[in-house]
N, C-alpha and C positions, 0 to 999 in steps of 0.2 A: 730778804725782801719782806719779812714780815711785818717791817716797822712801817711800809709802804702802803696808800692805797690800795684795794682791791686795781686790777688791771680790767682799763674799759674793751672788753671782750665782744666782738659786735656793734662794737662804737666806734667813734669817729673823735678821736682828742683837737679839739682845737684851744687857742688862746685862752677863749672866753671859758668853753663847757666842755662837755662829753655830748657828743647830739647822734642822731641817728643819721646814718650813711646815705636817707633817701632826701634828706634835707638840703646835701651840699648843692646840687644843682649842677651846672655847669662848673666846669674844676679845671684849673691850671694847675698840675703838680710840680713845675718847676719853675720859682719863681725867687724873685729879691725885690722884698717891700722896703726894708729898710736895711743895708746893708755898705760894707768900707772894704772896697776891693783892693785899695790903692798902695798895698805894703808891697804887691806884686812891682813898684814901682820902689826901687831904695835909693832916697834921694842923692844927687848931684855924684855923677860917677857909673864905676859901673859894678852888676851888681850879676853873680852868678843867676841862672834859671838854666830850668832842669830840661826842658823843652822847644827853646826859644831857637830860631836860627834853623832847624833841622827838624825832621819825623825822628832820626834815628839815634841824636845825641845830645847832647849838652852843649854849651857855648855859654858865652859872654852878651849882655847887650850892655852899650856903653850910651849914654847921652852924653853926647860931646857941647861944650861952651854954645852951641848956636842953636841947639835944640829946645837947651833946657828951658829957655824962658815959656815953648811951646808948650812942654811938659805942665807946667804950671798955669795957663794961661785959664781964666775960667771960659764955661762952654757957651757959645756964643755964634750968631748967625751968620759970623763971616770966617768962622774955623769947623763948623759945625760937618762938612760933607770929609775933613783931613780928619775930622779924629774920631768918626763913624768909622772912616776906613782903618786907623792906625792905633785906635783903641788907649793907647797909652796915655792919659794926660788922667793928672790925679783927681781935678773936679769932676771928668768925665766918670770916675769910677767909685766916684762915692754918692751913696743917696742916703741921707742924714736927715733931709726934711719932713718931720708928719705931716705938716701940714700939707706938702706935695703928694705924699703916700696918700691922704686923704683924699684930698683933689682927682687924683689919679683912678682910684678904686670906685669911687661915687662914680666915674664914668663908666669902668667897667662894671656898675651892677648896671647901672641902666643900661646897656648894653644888652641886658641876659645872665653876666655874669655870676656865677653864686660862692664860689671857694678861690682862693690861692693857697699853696704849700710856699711861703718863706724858708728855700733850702738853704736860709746860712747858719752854719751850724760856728763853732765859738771859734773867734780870728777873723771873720767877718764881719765885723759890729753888732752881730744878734743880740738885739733889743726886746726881751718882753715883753717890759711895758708901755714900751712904742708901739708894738705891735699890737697888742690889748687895746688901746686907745684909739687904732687908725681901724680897727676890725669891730669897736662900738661906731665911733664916726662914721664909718662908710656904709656899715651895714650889709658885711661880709666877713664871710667864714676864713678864716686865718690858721692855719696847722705851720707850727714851728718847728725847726730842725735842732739836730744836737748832734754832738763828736767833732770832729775836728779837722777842718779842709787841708790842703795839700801844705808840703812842708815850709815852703817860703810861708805860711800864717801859723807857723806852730809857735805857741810861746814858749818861752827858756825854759829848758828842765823838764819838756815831754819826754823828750830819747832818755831820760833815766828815769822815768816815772814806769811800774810794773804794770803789763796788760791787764791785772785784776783790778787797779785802781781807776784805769780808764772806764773798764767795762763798767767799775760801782758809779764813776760818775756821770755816764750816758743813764746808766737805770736810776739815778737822781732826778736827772735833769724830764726825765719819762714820766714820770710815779710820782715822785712830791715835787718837784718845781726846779724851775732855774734861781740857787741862790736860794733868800727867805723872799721871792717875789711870791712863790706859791704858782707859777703859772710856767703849766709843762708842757712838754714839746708832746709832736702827735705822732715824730717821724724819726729815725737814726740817719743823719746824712744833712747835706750830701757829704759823705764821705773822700775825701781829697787826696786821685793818686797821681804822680805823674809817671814819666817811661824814662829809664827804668824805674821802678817804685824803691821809693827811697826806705830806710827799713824801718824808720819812726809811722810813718804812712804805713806800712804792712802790717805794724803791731795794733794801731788803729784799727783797721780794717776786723783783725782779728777779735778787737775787745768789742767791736759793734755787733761782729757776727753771733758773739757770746750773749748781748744785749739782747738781738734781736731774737736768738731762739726761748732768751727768758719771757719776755714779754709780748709775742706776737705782733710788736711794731711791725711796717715798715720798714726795709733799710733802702736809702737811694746812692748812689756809687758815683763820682765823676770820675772818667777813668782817662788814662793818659794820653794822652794826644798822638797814638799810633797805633794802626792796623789791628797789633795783636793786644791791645791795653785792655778794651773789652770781656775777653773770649779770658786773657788771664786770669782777668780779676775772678772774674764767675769759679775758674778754676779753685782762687785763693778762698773763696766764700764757701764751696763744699767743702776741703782742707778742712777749714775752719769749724767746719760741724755747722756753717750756716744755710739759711732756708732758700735757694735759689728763687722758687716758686712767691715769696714774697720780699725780693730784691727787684730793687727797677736799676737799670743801667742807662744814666742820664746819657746828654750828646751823642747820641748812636750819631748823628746827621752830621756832627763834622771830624766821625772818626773813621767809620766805614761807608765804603763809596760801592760796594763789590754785592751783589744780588749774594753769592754763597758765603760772604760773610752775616750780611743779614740775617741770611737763613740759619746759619752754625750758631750765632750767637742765639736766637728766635730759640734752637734745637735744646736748650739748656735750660728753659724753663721759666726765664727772667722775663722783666716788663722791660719790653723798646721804646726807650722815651725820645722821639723827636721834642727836642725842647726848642728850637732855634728857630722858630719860624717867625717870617719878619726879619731875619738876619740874610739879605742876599746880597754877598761879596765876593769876588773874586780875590779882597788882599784882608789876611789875616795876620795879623802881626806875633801871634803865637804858635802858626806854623806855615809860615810862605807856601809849603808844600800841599796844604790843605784843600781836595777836591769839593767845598763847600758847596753843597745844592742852593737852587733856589727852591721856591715854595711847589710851584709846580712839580718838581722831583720829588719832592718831601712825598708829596701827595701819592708822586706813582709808587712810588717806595711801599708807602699803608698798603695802597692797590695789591702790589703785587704779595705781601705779606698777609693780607686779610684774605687772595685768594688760594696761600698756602696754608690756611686753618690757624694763625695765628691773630687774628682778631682780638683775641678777650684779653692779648698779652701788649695792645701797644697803648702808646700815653701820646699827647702831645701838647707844647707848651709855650714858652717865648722866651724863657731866662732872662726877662730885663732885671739887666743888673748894673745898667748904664743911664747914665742922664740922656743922651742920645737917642734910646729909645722911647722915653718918655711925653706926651703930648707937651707940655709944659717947656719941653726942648727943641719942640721939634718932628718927633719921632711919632708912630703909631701908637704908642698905649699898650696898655693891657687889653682894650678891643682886637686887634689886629686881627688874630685867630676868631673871632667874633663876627665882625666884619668884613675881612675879605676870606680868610683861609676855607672859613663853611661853605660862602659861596662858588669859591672857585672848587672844591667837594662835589657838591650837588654837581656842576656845571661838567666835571668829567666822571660821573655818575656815580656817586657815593649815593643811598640812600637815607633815608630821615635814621631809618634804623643802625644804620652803619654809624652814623655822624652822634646818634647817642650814646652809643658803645664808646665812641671814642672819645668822649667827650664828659660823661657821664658815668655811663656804667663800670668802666674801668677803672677811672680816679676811684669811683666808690670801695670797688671792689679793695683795691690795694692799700689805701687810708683805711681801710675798717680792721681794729687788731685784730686779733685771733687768740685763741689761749697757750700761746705758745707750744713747747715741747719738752 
């Protein structure tokens, strides 16, 4: 590490600069500004996933001849309520345009807005200096992610690459930059597991943990789409010699559905990111079996968590990481949590002070490095 910047210790890494943690403002820490979901999709046929079909196992999804043209179809006013619900269509799940990132983020400053975390770490289009340009345009605070999402986005030749290399090139991508862009990430994550964790994902997990006790990053977790995916992983990141107390564990809200999981998970130290708000569906196409809240729940959820002393540990967010949610499609924005989720806060009795903490002082808290360990 000596060939590397000093580590911004007390700071806030974003795109542009190193700034102080009281500047972000309001903060979304789970988000996709610019980002290509769509490999989760392998065209024409059908293609293994790890998740799909079941909580409990693995399965096949097959696009049969009559689908496929839907698969591809671009997103549009008269498909737009089928592939909110069924997620699967490849225009649906790529956002490539700055100019729309632009668009989109200008309305969330005006809103109040002041930060996004861009969790796509490499295999999900993570654009620099996309993101550099749409965070001068918009005139918002942008923190980039780094490591490596779940196995269907690994490129060839991770599963034989040594966990010491990954770990050197997260603290690359941290410290001098992505590439010779020169412009680093603020964040390790999201980190990509599925159930059961695949072991290229596990080796992952572990070179981030390595990363993150060098540097006092951040690390942020998505973890598998089943009950016990959470509560493992935390397990895997003590294992690992990594720092629970600054780990956030993305989609708590459509993984656990259960008050004492909440609480066990809450019990271990990590940040609860409700990221999903604005996402209220009963049909998910990545786990039929999924007890998805709506926003109202989400809320009692904090409720009930803020009144077991876990306050300073929760996050909350939206994950647009779909054209569906987008203003420009349709969808609420990056306001949503702005606009309606505050209000409906205050309305079942959050306080101003409560809605800061959640809002503000937390993102701060968890974006700002540390000097590691």
């Amino acid at each position: 590490m000596a060939d590397f910047p000093d580590r911004p210790a007390g700071r806030v890494r974003t795109v542009l600069a190193d700034i102080d943690p009281s500047a972000l403002g309001h903060a979304q820490p789970h988000e996709h500004v610019l980002s290509d979901m769509s490999a989760v999709i392998q065209p024409w046929g059908t293609r293994p996933v790890a998740e799909v079909a079941s909580s409990t196992g693995s399965g096949w999804l097959e696009f049969p001849a009559s689908v496929r043209a839907l698969v591809a179809e671009p997103v549009r006013p008269d498909n737009y309520d089928r592939i909110r619900r069924t997620v699967l269509n490849m225009d649906n799940l790529r956002l490539l345009s700055v100019s729309d990132a632009i668009e989109e983020l200008r309305l969330y400053r005006s809103a109040g807005g002041g930060t996004v975390v861009d969790s796509s770490p490499v295999g999900l289009g993570r654009d620099p200096a996309g993101l550099a340009t749409v965070a001068r345009a918009a005139g918002i605070h942008i923190v980039m992610g780094s490591g490596y999402y779940t196995q269907d986005y690994h490129p060839p030749g991770l599963a034989e690459r040594p966990e010491e290399a990954l770990r050197d090139e997260i603290l690359r991508d941290l410290l001098a930059g992505v590439g010779d862009s020169g412009i680093r990430a603020g964040l390790i994550g999201e980190i990509g597991l599925t159930w059961p964790v695949h072991p290229g994902e596990a080796k992952v997990l572990r070179a981030a943990c390595r990363a993150q006790v060098a540097t006092g990053a951040p690390l942020q977790i998505h973890p598998g789409r089943h009950p016990q995916a959470p509560l493992a992983a935390m397990r895997a990141v003590e294992a690992a010699g990594g720092r629970p107390e600054r780990t956030i564990m993305s989609h708590v809200d459509r993984t656990l559905w259960q008050a004492d999981d909440l609480l066990a998970l809450a019990g271990t130290g990590c940040y609860l990111e409700l990221d999903l708000f604005g996402q209220e569906s009963s049909y998910y196409a990545f786990n039929p079996d999924a007890r998805r809240p709506n926003d109202r729940t989400r809320i009692e959820w904090l409720r009930m968590l803020l009144d077991a002393g876990f306050g300073p540990r929760l996050l909350i967010s939206q994950d647009i990481c779909q054209k569906v949610y987008l203003r420009r499609y349709g969808g609420p924005g990056y306001t949503h949590i702005i606009d309606n989720a505050l209000p409906l806060m205050r309305r079942m009795g959050f306080s101003d002070a409560d809605i800061t903490m959640l809002t503000v002082d937390n993102p701060a808290s968890i974006l700002t490095w540390d000097s590691g360990r």
